[in-house]
N, C-alpha and C positions, 0 to 999 in steps of 0.2 A: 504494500500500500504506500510506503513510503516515494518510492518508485515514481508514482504514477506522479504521487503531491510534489515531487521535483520536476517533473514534466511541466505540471500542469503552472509550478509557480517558472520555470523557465519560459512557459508560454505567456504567461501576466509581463515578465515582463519584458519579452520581445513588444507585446502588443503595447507596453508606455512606452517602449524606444519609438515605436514608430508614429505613436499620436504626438508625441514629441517632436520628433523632425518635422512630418505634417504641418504640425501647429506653427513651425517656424518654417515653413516653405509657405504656408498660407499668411502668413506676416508677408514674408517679401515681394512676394507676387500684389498682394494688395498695395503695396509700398508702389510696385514698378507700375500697377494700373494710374494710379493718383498720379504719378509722375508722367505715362502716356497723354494721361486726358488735359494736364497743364497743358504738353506739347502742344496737342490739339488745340484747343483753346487759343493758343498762341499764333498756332499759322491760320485759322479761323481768320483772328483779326486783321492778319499781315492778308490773307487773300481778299476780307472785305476792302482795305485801306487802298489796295493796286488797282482794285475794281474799281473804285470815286475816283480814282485820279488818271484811271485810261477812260474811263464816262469824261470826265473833263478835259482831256486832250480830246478826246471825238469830239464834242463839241467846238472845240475850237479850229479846228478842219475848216477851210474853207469846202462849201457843197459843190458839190461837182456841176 
């Protein structure tokens, strides 16, 4: 019997190793998505800003 409660406690605690890593893989990834969606964010506003100001060069085009 002893046996098996060594087994079964080696398998406890493989199973905290690996909620453990997890736990810290799902940290980082959440970290790298937050960091992704800033990017975003950021060429968002740089595509809306080039878009007013070629709208404004076309405007100033003389018409064919």
């Amino acid at each position: 019997m002893s046996i098996s409660l060594d087994q079964l406690e080696h398998k406890v605690d493989q199973m905290v190793a690996i909620c453990a890593s997890l736990r810290s893989e799902n940290q980082d990834l959440r970290a790298h998505v937050a960091s992704l969606e800033a990017d975003k964010a950021a060429l968002t506003r740089k595509i809306d800003l080039t878009c007013e100001r070629l709208e404004g060069l076309m405007e100033r085009l003389p018409e064919e």
